[in-house]
C-alpha positions as semicolon CSV with decimal commas, in nm:
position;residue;x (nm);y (nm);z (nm)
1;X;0,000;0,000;0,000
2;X;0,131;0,362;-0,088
3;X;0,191;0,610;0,133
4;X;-0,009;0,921;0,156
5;X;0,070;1,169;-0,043
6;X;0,148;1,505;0,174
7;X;-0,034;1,811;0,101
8;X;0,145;2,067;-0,043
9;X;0,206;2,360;0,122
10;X;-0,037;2,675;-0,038
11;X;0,176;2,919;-0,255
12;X;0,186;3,315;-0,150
13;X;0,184;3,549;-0,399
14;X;0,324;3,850;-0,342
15;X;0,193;4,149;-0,523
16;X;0,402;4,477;-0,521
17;X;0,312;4,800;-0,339
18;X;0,065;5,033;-0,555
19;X;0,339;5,337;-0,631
20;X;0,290;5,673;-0,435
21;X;0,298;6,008;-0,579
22;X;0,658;6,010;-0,579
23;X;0,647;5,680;-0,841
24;X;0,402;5,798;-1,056
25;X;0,477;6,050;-1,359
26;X;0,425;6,365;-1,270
27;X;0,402;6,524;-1,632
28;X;0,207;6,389;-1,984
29;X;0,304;6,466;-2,323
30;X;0,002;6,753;-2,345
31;X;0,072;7,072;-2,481
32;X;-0,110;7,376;-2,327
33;X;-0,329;7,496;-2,559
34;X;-0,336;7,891;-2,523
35;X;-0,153;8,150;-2,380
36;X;-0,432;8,213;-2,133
37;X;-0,469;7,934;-1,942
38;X;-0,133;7,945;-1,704
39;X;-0,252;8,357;-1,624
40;X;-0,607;8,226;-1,603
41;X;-0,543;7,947;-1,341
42;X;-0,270;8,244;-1,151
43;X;-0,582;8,484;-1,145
44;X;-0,811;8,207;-0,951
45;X;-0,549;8,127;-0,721
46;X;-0,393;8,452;-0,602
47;X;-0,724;8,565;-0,562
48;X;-0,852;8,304;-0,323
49;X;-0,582;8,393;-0,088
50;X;-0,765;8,549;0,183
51;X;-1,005;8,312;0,181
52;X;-0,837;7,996;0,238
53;X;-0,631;8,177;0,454
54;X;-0,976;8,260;0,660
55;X;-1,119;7,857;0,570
56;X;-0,799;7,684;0,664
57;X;-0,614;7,877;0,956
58;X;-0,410;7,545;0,975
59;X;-0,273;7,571;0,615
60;X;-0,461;7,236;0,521
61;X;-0,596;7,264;0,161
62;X;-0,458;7,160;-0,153
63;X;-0,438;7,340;-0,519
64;X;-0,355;7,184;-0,773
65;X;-0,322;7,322;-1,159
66;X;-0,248;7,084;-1,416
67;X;-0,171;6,801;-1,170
68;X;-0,255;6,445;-1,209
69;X;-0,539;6,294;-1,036
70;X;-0,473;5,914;-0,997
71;X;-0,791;5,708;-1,010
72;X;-0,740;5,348;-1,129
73;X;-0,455;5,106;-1,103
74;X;-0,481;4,820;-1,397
75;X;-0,163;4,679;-1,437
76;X;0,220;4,782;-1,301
77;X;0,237;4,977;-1,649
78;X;-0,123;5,149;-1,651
79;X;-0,273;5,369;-1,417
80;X;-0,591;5,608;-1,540
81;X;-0,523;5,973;-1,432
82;X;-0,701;6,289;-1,507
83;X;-0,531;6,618;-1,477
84;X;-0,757;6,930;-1,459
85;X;-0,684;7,268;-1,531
86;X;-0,768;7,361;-1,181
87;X;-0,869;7,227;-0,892
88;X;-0,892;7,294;-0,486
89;X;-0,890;7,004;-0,225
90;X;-0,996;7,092;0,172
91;X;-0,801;6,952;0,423
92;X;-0,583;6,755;0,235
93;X;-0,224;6,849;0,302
94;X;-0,001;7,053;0,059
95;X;0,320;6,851;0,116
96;X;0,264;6,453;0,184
97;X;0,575;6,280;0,359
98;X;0,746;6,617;0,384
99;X;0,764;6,643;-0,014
100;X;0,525;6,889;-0,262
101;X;0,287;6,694;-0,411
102;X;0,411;6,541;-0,777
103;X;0,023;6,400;-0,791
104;X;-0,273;6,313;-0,566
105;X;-0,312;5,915;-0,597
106;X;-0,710;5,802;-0,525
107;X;-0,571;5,478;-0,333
108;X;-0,325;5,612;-0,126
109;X;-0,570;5,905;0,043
110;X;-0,898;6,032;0,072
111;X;-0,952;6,308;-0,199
112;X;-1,316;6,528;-0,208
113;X;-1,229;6,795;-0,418
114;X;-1,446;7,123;-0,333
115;X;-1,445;7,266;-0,726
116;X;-1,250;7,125;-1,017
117;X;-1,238;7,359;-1,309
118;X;-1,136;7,290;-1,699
119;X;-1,070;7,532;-1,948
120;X;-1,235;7,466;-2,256
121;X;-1,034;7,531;-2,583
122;X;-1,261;7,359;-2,840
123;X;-1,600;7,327;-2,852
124;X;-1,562;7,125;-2,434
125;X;-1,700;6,838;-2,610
126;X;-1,374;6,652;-2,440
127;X;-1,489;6,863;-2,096
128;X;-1,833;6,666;-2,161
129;X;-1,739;6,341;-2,306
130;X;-1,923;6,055;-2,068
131;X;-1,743;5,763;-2,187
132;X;-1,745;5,526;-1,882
133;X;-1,386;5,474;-1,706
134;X;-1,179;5,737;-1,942
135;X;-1,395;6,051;-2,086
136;X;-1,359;6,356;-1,866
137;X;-1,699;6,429;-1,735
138;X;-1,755;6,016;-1,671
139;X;-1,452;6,063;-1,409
140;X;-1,521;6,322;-1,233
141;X;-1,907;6,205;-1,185
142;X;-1,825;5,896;-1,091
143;X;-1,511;5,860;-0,964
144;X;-1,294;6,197;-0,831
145;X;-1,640;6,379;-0,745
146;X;-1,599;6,749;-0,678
147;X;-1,871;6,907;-0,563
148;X;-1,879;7,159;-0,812
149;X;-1,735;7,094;-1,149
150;X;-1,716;7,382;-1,394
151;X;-1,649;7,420;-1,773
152;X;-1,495;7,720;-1,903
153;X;-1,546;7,746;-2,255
154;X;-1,255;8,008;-2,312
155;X;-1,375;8,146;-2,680
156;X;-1,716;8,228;-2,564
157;X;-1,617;8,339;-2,254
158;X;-1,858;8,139;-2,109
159;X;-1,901;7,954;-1,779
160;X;-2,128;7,620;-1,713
161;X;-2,121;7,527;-1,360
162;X;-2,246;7,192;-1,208
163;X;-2,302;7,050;-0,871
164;X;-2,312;6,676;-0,734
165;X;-2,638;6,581;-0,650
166;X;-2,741;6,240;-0,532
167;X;-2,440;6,114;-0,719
168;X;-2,458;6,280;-1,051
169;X;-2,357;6,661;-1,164
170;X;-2,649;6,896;-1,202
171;X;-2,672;7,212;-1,380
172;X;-2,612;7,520;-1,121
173;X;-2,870;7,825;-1,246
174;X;-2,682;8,149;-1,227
175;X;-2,809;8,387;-0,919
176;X;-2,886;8,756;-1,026
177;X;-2,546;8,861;-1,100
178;X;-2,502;8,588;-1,315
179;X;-2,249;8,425;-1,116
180;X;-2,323;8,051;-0,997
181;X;-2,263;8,022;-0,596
182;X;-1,968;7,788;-0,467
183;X;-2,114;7,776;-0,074
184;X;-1,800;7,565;0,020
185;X;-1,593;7,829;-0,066
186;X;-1,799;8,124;0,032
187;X;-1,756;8,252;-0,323
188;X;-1,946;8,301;-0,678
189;X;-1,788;8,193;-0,969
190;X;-1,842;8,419;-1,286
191;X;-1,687;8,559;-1,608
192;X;-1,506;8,926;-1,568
193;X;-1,412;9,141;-1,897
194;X;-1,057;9,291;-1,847
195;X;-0,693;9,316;-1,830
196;X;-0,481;9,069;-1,637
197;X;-0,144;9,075;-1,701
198;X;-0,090;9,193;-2,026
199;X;-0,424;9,036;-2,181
200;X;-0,738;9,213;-2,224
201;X;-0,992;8,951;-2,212
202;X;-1,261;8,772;-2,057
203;X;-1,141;8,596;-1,764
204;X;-1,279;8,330;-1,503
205;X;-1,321;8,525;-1,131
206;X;-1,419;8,514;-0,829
207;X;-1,638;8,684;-0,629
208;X;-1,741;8,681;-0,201
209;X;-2,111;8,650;-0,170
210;X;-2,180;8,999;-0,138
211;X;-2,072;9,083;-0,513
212;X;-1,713;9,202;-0,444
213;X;-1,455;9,119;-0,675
214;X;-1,207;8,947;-0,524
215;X;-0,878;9,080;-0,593
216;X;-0,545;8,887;-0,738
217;X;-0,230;8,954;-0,573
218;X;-0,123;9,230;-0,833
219;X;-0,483;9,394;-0,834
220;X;-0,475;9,417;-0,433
221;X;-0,091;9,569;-0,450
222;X;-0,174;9,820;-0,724
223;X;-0,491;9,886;-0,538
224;X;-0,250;10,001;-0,211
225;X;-0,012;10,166;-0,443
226;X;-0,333;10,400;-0,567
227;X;-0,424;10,446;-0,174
228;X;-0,136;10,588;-0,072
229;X;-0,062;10,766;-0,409
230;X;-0,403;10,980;-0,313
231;X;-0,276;11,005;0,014
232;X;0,077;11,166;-0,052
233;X;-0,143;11,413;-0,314
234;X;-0,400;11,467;-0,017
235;X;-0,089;11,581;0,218
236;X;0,103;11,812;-0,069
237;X;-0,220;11,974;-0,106
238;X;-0,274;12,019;0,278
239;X;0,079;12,169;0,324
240;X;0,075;12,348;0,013
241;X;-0,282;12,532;0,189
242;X;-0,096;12,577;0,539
243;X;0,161;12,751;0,352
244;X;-0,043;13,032;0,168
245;X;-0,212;13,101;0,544
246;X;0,134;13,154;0,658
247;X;0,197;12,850;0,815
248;X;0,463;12,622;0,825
249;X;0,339;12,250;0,759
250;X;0,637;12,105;0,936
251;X;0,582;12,307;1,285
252;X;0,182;12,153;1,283
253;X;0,186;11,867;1,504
């Protein structure tokens, strides 16, 4: 009689670590389309500023322009990523393991993006596409999420703003300025004809939910330059009045 054959012991497979953002590319082989769009995504940001700053006392918010949003892992050599034109992320931290972020990576952190924005060049067709698992508007319904997501169609000058409603975007109605209300934020979101930089044109802005403009970092610096321009003027004038009564402007405390 034979003896038993022993059982074999069961064979672990080891799978390797999903890559971090330090692994992952953190640049495509796009080309930016226009001139406009690195100025346009500066304006947005500089002039959020105080508000984050307001929002996020701690410093715990992320921006990110152009920068890959991880989503799916298929195989070591293919991982689906999206990367908008802009986008702003509370309380997930700017630096991650003391580095700036290459990329935010879906499996390796919770990300609930607040508004994602893309700049339309064509006809946002690609902004709209709802192919399931790879076109734009697909992915960010069902997968990243925002709670706003807006299309800037950059020709027309146009803004189309939608918000994530039981689980699918929805079309936000302007209010009676004709912006469209970002309550997260504390901000509208609307379409402003001017100069910014050295282009005259109609740009994407922001606004606090009075109305107010909100001001980029130039805007606010030219605004103080102005300020205390008319303030020097106001003084000259005083002491040039003091003088024709006789006075001298230096000896008046």
């Amino acid at each position: 009689m034979s003896s038993p054959v022993s059982a074999l012991p069961p064979q672990v497979v080891a799978f390797p670590p999903l890559p971090d953002h330090t692994q992952l590319p953190d640049k495509d082989e796009a080309i930016g389309t226009n001139t406009q769009e690195h100025p346009q995504s500066t304006l947005l940001s500089s002039s959020l500023e105080h508000v984050l700053q307001r929002l996020h006392p701690d410093g715990q918010y992320a921006i990110g322009m152009d920068v890959g949003i991880y989503y799916r892992y298929r195989h070591p050599n293919q991982f689906l990523c999206k990367a908008p034109d802009w986008i702003y992320i509370p309380v997930l931290p700017p630096m991650l393991e003391g580095q700036v972020r290459r990329s935010f990576v879906m499996w390796q952190e919770a990300i609930d993006p607040v508004l994602l924005i893309e700049y339309a060049s064509g006809d946002s067709s690609e902004e709209r596409d709802q192919t399931p698992e790879t076109g734009k508007f697909w992915v960010y319904e069902r997968v990243i999420r925002p709670a706003f997501y807006a299309i800037y169609e950059v020709t027309e000058g146009r803004v189309t703003v939608y918000e994530l409603v039981n689980n699918r975007f929805k079309l936000v109605p302007p209010n009676d300025r004709g912006h469209f209300p970002i309550p997260p934020l504390e901000v509208e979101l609307g379409t402003w004809q001017g100069r910014f930089l050295n282009l005259d044109l109609p740009w994407l802005r922001f606004w606090d939910a009075q109305g107010n403009l909100l001001l980029s970092g130039s805007e606010r610096a030219e605004q103080e330059h102005q300020r205390a321009e008319q303030e020097h003027q106001r003084a000259e004038r005083l002491a040039a009045l003091l003088r024709s009564l006789g006075h001298d402007p230096d000896a008046v405390s």
